[in-house]
C-alpha positions as CSV (number, residue, x, y, z in Angstrom):
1,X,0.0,0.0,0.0
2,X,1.3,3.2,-0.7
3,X,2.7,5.9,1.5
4,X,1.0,9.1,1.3
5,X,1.1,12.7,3.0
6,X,-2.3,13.6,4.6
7,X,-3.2,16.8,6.0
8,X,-5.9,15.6,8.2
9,X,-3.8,15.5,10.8
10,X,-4.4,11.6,15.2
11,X,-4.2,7.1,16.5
12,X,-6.1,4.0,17.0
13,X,-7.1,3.0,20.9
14,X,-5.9,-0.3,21.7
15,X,-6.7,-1.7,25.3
16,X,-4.0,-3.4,27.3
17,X,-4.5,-5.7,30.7
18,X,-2.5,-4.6,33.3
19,X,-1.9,-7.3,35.6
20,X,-0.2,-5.8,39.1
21,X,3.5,-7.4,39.3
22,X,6.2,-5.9,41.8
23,X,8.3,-4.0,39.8
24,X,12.2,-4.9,40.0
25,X,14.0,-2.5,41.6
26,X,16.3,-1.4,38.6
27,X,12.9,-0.6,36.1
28,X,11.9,1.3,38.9
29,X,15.3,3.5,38.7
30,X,14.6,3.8,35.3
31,X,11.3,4.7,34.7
32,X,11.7,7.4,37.5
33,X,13.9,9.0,34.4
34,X,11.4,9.4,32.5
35,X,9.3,12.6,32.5
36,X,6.1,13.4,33.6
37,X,4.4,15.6,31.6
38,X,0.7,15.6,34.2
39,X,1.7,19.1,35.6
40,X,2.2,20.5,31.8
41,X,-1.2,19.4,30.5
42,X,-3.3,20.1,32.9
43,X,-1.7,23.8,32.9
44,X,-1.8,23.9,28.5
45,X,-4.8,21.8,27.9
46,X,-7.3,24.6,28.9
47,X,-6.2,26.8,25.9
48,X,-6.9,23.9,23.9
49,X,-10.1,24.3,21.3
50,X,-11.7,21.7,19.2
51,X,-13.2,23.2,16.3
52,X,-16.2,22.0,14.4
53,X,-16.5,23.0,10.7
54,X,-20.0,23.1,8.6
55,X,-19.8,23.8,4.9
56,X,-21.7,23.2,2.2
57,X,-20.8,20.7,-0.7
58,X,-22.1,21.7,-4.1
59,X,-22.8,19.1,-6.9
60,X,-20.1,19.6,-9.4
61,X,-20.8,20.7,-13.2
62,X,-20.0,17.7,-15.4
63,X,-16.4,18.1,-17.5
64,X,-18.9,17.9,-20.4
65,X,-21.1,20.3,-19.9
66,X,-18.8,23.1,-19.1
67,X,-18.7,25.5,-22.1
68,X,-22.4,24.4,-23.1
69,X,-26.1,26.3,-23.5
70,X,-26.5,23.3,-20.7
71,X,-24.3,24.9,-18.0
72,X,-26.5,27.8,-16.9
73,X,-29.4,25.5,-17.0
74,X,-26.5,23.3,-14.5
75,X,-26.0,26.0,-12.4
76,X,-29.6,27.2,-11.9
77,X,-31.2,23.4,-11.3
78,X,-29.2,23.0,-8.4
79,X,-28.4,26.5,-7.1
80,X,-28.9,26.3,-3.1
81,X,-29.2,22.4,-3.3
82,X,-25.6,22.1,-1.8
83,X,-25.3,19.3,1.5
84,X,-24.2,19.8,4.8
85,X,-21.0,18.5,5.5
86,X,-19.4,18.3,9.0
87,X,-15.5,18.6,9.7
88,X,-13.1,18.7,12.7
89,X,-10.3,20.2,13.7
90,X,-8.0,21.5,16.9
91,X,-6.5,24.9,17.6
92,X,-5.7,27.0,20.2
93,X,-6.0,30.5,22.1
94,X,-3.1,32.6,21.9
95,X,-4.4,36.0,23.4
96,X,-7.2,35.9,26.6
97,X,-9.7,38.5,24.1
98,X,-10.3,35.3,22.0
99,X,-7.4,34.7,19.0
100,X,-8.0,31.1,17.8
101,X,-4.8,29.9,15.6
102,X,-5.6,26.7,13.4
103,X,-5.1,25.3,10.1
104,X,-6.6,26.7,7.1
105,X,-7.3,23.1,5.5
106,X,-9.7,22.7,8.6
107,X,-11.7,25.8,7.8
108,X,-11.5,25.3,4.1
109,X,-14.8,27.0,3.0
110,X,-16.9,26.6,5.5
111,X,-20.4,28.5,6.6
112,X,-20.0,28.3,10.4
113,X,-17.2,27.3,12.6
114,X,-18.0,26.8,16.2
115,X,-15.2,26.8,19.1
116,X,-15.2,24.3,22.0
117,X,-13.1,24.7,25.4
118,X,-11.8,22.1,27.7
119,X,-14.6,23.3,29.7
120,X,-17.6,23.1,27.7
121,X,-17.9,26.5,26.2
122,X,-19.1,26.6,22.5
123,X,-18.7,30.1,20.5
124,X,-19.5,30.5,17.2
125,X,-16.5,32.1,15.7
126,X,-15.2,34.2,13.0
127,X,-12.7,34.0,10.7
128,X,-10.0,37.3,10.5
129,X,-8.0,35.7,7.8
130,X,-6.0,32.6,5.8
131,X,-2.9,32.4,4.4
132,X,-2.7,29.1,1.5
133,X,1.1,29.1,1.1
134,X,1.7,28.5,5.4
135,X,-2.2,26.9,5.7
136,X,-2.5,29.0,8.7
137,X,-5.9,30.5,9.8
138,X,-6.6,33.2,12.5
139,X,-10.4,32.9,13.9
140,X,-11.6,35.5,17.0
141,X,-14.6,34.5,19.1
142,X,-16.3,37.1,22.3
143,X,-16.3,35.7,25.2
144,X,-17.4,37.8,28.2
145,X,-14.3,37.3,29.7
146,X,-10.6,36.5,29.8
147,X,-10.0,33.0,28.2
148,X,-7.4,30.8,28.7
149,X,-4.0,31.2,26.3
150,X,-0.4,29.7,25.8
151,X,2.4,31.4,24.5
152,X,4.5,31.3,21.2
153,X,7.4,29.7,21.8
154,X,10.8,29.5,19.6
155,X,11.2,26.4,17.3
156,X,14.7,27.7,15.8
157,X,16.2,26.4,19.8
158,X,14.4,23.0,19.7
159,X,17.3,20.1,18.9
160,X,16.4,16.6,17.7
161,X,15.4,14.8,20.3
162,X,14.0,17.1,22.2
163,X,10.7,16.6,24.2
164,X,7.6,17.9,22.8
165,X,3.7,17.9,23.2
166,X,1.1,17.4,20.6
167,X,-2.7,18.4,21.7
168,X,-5.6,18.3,20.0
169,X,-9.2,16.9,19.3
170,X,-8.2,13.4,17.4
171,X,-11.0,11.5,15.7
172,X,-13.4,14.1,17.5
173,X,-12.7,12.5,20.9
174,X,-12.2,16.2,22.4
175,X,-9.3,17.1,23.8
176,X,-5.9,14.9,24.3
177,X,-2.2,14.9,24.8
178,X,0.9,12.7,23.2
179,X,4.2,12.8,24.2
180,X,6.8,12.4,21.5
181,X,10.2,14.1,20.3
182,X,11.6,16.1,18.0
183,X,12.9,13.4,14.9
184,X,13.9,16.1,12.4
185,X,14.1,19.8,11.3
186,X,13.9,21.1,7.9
187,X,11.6,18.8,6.5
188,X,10.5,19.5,2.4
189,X,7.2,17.6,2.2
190,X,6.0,19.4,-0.9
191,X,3.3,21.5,0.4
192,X,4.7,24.3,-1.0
193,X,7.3,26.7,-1.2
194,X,7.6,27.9,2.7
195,X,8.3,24.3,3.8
196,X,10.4,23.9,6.8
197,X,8.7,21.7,8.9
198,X,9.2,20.3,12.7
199,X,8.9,16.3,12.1
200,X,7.7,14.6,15.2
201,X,6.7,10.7,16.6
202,X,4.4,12.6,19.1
203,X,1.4,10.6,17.8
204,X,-1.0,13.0,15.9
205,X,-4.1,11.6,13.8
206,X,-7.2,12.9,11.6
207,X,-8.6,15.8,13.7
208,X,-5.1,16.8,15.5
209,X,-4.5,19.4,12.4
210,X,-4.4,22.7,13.7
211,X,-3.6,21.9,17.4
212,X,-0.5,22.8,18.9
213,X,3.0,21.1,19.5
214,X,4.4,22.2,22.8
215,X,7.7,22.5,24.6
216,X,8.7,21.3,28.2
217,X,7.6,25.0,29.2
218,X,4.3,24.8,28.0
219,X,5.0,27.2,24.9
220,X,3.8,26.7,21.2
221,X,6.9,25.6,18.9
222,X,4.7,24.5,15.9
223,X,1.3,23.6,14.3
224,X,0.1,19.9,13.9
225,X,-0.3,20.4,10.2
226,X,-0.1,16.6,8.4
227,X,1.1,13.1,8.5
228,X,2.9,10.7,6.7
229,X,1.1,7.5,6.8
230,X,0.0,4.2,4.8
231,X,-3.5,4.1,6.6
232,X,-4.1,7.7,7.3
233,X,-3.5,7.4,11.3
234,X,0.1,8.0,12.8
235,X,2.6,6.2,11.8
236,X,4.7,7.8,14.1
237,X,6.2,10.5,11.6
238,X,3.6,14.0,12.1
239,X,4.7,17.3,10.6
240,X,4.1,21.1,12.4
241,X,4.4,24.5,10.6
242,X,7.2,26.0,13.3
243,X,6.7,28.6,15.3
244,X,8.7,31.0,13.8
245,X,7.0,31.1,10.9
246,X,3.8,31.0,12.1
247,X,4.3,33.7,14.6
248,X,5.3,36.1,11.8
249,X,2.1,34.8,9.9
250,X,-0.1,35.4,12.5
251,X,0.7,38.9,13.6
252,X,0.0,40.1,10.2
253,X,-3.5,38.2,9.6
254,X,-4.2,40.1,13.3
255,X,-3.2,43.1,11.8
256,X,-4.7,43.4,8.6
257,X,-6.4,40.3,7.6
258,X,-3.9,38.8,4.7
259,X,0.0,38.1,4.8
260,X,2.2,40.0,2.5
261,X,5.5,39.1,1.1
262,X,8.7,40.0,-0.3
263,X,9.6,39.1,-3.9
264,X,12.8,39.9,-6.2
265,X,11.2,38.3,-9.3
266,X,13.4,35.4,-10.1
267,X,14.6,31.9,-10.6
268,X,17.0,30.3,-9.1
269,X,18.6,27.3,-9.0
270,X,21.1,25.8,-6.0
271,X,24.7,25.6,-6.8
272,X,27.0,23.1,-5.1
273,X,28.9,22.8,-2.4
274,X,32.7,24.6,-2.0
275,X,34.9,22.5,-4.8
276,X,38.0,22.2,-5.9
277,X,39.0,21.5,-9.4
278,X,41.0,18.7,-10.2
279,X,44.8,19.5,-9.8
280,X,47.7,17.8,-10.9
281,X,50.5,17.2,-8.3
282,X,52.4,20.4,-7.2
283,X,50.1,22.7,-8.7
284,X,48.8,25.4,-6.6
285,X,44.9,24.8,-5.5
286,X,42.2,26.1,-6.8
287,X,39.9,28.9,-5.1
288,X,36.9,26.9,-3.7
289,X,33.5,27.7,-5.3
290,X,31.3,29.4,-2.5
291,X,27.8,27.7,-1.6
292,X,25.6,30.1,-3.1
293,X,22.4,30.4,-5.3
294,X,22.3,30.8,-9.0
295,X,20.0,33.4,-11.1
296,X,18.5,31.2,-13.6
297,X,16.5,34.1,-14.8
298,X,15.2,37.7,-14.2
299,X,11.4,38.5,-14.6
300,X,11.2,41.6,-17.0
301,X,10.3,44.8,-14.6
302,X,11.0,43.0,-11.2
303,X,12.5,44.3,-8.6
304,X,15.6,42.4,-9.8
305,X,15.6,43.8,-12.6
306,X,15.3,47.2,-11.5
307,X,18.3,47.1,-9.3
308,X,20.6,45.3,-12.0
309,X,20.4,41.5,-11.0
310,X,20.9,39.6,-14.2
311,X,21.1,35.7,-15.0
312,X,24.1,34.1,-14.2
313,X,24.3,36.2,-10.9
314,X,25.4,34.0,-8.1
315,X,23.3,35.5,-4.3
316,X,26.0,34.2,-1.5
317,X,23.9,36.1,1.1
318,X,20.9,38.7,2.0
319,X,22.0,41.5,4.8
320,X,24.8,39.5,5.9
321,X,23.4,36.1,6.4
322,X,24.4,33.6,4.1
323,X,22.0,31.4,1.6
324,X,23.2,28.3,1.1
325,X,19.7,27.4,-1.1
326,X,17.1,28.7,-3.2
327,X,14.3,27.9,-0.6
328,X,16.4,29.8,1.9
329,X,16.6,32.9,-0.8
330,X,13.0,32.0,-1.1
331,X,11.9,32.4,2.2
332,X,15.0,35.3,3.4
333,X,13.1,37.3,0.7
334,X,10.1,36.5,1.6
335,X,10.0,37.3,4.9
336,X,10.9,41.2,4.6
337,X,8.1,43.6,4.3
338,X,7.7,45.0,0.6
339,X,9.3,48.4,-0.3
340,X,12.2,47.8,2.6
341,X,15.8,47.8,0.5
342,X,18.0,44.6,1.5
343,X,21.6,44.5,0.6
344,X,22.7,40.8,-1.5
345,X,25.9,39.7,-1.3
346,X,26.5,38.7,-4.9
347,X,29.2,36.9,-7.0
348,X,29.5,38.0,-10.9
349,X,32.3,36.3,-13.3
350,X,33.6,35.7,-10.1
351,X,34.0,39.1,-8.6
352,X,32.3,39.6,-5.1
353,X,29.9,42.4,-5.0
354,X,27.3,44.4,-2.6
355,X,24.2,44.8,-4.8
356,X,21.0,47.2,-2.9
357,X,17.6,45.8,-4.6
358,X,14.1,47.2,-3.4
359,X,12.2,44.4,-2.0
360,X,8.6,44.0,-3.9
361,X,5.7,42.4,-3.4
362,X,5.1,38.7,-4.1
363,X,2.0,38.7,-6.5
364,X,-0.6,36.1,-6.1
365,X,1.2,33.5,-8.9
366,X,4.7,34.7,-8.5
367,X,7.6,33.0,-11.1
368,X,9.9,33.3,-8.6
């Protein structure tokens, strides 16, 4: 059966008999090692949400009929005939006046979303904004009072191996807690071009997208976003959008309701690692070639363009910090607000140069 990535983010229950057995003394030792994580969720679990979706599933015009007199009379037989369909999701509070953070696969296009507490509480919420290329979602509800929140946390300091949290509504059952570590950084599973996921073994199954992964101190270091798994429950390998991205993300949907981004207006491809050319014996070495990333082309009127990029161009760094990739140019670029001017650290016909370009900003269906 074949693998697949699912972004229905939870596992099945299987029911053990414990029968009571002294425990040698050594396990004992050992298992006292371990951590206990009780304190934790009973202190994050409040900010917790499950969130249930309703949205309306129209029938779809027939490949055949689409460019046909027989379309309208499509469209108006079966206007307001859609069906109900229910969904559910996990998320969680970041602010006591009601900010629900979540992923924006579990909205999707739905007609009412309705926020559950640990508690009980239902609100009806409302959504402040989406961004596609993170699949973030920012929701509000009113509450009469202060609710319950957790803080960002940073997922640039978490190491493999580390200890983390994964919370969430899985399978609807309401709200529950995994224990698992960090297994990788960095991960590229094609969702699109901001990948950099947290990989995890914290179990997380259908109904866990959205929900938090937490730190040892209770803070938020990434969104359960999707699995990797043969029979759509964990598998043991979960993904979460970090929290450094996200935070960024977020504080601009609160802001103004939509995420904008840098763009330059290129293509790039990477170029390999420092070399040496081959050398015969006694010959003097060979400068190594830098890690860098190559201009592959320059979109006519871009802000590349403008400041004198050109093809062939080799970007070794943006303000200072090196790119060692085109996903890191990618998202370097990306990540400073349009209009600000960044300084690239180029390499042409192998001279170094300083080159100031005018960030712009990234249009809806970007080249690069």
């Amino acid at each position: 059966m074949p693998s697949s990535i699912s972004r229905r983010a939870l596992a099945g229950l299987a029911l053990v008999p414990v029968v009571g057995c002294a425990v040698p003394p050594a396990r004992a030792q050992r298992g006292a090692l371990l951590p206990d994580f009780a304190d934790l969720a009973e202190r994050v679990l409040p900010a917790v949400v499950n969130i249930a979706v309703t949205s309306e599933q129209r029938g779809e015009i027939p490949q055949e009929l689409r460019g046909t007199p027989f379309e309208r009379y499509f469209r108006d037989r079966f206007r307001g005939r859609g069906q109900p369909v229910q969904g559910a999701g996990s998320g969680f509070i970041i602010d006591p006046s009601g900010l629900v953070v979540t992923n924006n696969h579990v909205i999707g296009n739905a007609t009412r979303v309705v926020v559950a507490l640990q508690n009980g509480q239902e609100y009806q919420a409302r959504l402040v904004g989406v961004d596609d290329l993170t699949d973030l979602a920012l929701l509000r509800v009113e509450a009469r009072g202060a609710l319950p929140s957790v803080p960002w946390g940073s997922s640039a300091s978490m190491r493999v191996g580390n200890w983390v949290l994964a919370a969430g509504n899985p399978f609807g059952l309401g709200g529950s807690i995994t224990s698992g570590i960090v297994s990788a950084r960095g991960r590229e599973i094609g969702a699109g071009p901001f990948d950099d996921f947290i990989q995890t073994d914290a179990p997380i199954n259908p109904g866990n997208s959205g929900g938090p992964l937490f730190n040892t101190a209770g803070e938020v270091i990434g969104i359960n976003t999707a699995i990797y798994s043969p029979s759509g429950t964990s598998a043991g390998i979960g993904f979460a959008v970090p929290s450094d991205l996200a935070r960024g993300v977020i504080d601009q949907l609160r802001t103004s309701g939509r995420v904008e981004r840098g763009w330059l207006g290129v293509s790039v491809q990477d170029v390999g690692g420092p070399e040496e050319a081959p050398r015969r014996a006694g010959a003097p070495a060979a400068a190594a070639t830098p890690r860098g990333v190559l201009v592959a082309g320059v979109e006519r009127g871009s802000p590349a363009a403008r400041a004198g990029l050109r093809p062939g161009d080799q970007v070794l760094a943006i303000n200072g910090d090196k790119v060692e990739t085109s996903r890191a140019l990618v998202r370097g670029i990306a990540a400073i607000p349009p209009g600000q001017t960044v300084r690239l650290s180029i390499l042409r016909e192998g001279r170094p140069s300083e080159l100031p370009v005018q960030v712009g900003r990234r249009p809806a269906q970007p080249q690069g």
